[in-house]
N, C-alpha and C positions, 0 to 999 in steps of 0.2 A: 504494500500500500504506500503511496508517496500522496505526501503532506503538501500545500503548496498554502502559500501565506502571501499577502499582498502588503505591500509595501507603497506607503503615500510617500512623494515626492518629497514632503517637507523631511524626511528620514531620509532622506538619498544623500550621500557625501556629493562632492565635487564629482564632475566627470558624468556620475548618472550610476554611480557603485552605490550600494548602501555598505552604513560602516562598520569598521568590524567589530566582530563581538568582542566584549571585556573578558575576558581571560584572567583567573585566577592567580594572583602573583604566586610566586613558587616559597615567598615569605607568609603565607597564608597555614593555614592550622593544618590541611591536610596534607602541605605537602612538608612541615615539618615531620610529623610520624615518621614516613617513608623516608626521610632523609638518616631518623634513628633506628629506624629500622632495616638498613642497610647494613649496615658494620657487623650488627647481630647476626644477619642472614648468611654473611661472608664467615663469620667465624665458625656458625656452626657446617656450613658445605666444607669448608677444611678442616673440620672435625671429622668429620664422615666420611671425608679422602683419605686423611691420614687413617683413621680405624681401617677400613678397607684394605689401606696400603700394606699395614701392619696385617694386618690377617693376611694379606695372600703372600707374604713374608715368610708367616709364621704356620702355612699348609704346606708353604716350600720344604722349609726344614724340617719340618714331621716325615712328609711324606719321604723326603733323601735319609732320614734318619733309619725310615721304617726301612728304607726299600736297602738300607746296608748293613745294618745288625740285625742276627737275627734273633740278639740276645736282649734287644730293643722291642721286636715284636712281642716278645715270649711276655716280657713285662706289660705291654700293652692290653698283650690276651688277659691278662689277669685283670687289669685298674680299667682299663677299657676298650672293651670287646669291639662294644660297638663301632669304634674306629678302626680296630684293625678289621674288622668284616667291610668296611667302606674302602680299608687300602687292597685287600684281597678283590672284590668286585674291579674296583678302577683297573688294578693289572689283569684281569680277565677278560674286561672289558676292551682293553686297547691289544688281545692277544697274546700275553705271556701266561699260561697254564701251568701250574706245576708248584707254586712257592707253597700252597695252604700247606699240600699234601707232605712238602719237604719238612716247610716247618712241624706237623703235625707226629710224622714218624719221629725228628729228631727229640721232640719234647717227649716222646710216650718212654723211648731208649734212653732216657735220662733220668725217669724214673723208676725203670728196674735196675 
Protein backbone atom coordinates (compact mmCIF):
# COMPACT_ATOMS: atom_id res chain seq x y z
CA UNK A 1 0.00 0.00 0.00
CA UNK A 2 1.75 3.48 -0.69
CA UNK A 3 0.73 6.46 1.37
CA UNK A 4 0.66 9.78 -0.62
CA UNK A 5 0.36 13.17 1.34
CA UNK A 6 -0.18 16.53 -0.26
CA UNK A 7 1.87 19.17 0.31
CA UNK A 8 0.69 23.07 0.09
CA UNK A 9 3.16 25.38 -1.56
CA UNK A 10 3.56 27.43 1.52
CA UNK A 11 5.65 24.14 2.94
CA UNK A 12 7.71 23.99 -0.27
CA UNK A 13 11.52 25.13 0.35
CA UNK A 14 13.16 27.03 -2.52
CA UNK A 15 13.23 25.44 -5.84
CA UNK A 16 9.72 23.62 -5.55
CA UNK A 17 11.43 20.62 -2.91
CA UNK A 18 9.61 20.56 0.31
CA UNK A 19 12.07 20.50 3.33
CA UNK A 20 13.78 18.09 4.81
CA UNK A 21 12.72 16.30 7.73
CA UNK A 22 14.22 17.04 11.21
CA UNK A 23 16.38 14.34 12.06
CA UNK A 24 17.17 13.36 15.55
CA UNK A 25 20.56 14.62 16.66
CA UNK A 26 22.78 11.61 17.49
CA UNK A 27 23.02 13.85 21.14
CA UNK A 28 19.41 12.96 21.65
CA UNK A 29 18.59 10.08 24.48
CA UNK A 30 18.21 7.27 22.17
CA UNK A 31 21.06 7.57 20.57
CA UNK A 32 23.10 7.85 23.71
CA UNK A 33 22.17 4.00 24.94
CA UNK A 34 23.52 2.72 21.64
CA UNK A 35 26.60 4.66 21.83
CA UNK A 36 26.98 2.75 25.63
CA UNK A 37 25.91 0.06 24.53
CA UNK A 38 28.58 -0.47 22.04
CA UNK A 39 31.63 -1.08 24.19
CA UNK A 40 29.56 -3.61 26.13
CA UNK A 41 28.50 -5.55 22.90
CA UNK A 42 32.22 -5.45 21.65
CA UNK A 43 33.54 -6.97 24.82
CA UNK A 44 31.38 -9.59 25.32
CA UNK A 45 31.73 -10.81 21.07
CA UNK A 46 35.48 -11.00 22.21
CA UNK A 47 34.58 -12.87 25.10
CA UNK A 48 32.86 -15.45 23.13
CA UNK A 49 35.82 -15.50 20.40
CA UNK A 50 38.32 -15.99 22.98
CA UNK A 51 36.09 -18.86 24.82
CA UNK A 52 35.63 -20.49 21.50
CA UNK A 53 39.34 -19.83 20.75
CA UNK A 54 40.34 -21.53 23.98
CA UNK A 55 38.13 -24.51 23.53
CA UNK A 56 39.11 -25.49 20.15
CA UNK A 57 42.75 -25.11 21.64
CA UNK A 58 41.99 -27.18 24.40
CA UNK A 59 39.95 -30.21 21.97
CA UNK A 60 43.22 -29.99 20.01
CA UNK A 61 45.34 -31.13 22.94
CA UNK A 62 42.83 -33.70 24.22
CA UNK A 63 42.35 -35.01 21.31
CA UNK A 64 46.67 -35.33 20.29
CA UNK A 65 46.89 -36.28 23.84
CA UNK A 66 44.35 -39.15 23.57
CA UNK A 67 45.30 -40.13 20.01
CA UNK A 68 49.29 -40.67 21.63
CA UNK A 69 49.03 -42.21 25.14
CA UNK A 70 47.55 -44.88 25.53
CA UNK A 71 48.18 -44.74 29.01
CA UNK A 72 46.16 -41.40 28.66
CA UNK A 73 43.16 -43.13 27.39
CA UNK A 74 43.14 -45.86 29.88
CA UNK A 75 42.70 -42.83 32.46
CA UNK A 76 40.16 -41.34 30.52
CA UNK A 77 38.10 -44.79 30.25
CA UNK A 78 37.86 -44.54 33.96
CA UNK A 79 37.12 -40.21 34.84
CA UNK A 80 35.55 -40.19 31.40
CA UNK A 81 34.07 -42.55 29.22
CA UNK A 82 32.17 -40.44 27.62
CA UNK A 83 34.93 -38.79 25.95
CA UNK A 84 36.91 -41.36 25.09
CA UNK A 85 33.78 -43.10 23.21
CA UNK A 86 33.50 -39.51 21.22
CA UNK A 87 37.55 -39.96 20.53
CA UNK A 88 36.87 -43.63 19.55
CA UNK A 89 33.74 -42.70 17.14
CA UNK A 90 35.78 -39.49 15.55
CA UNK A 91 38.62 -42.15 14.57
CA UNK A 92 36.18 -44.58 13.11
CA UNK A 93 34.47 -42.14 11.69
CA UNK A 94 37.29 -40.56 9.58
CA UNK A 95 38.40 -44.51 8.82
CA UNK A 96 41.07 -45.79 11.39
CA UNK A 97 39.47 -49.05 12.91
CA UNK A 98 41.39 -50.98 15.31
CA UNK A 99 42.45 -48.60 18.40
CA UNK A 100 39.17 -49.46 20.82
CA UNK A 101 39.94 -53.10 20.23
CA UNK A 102 43.97 -52.52 20.92
CA UNK A 103 43.27 -50.46 23.73
CA UNK A 104 40.71 -52.97 25.19
CA UNK A 105 42.87 -56.28 24.94
CA UNK A 106 45.94 -54.35 26.25
CA UNK A 107 43.86 -53.03 29.53
CA UNK A 108 42.19 -56.71 30.15
CA UNK A 109 46.23 -58.37 29.87
CA UNK A 110 47.05 -55.97 32.48
CA UNK A 111 44.84 -57.09 34.60
CA UNK A 112 45.80 -60.73 34.84
Amino acid sequence: MVITTRVREADLGKGGAPPLLRMRSPSGPHFRMARTMEPLAKKIFKGILVAEVMGLFGAYFLFNKMNTSQDFRHTMSKKFPFILEVYYKSLEHSGMYGTRQQDQEKWLNSKN
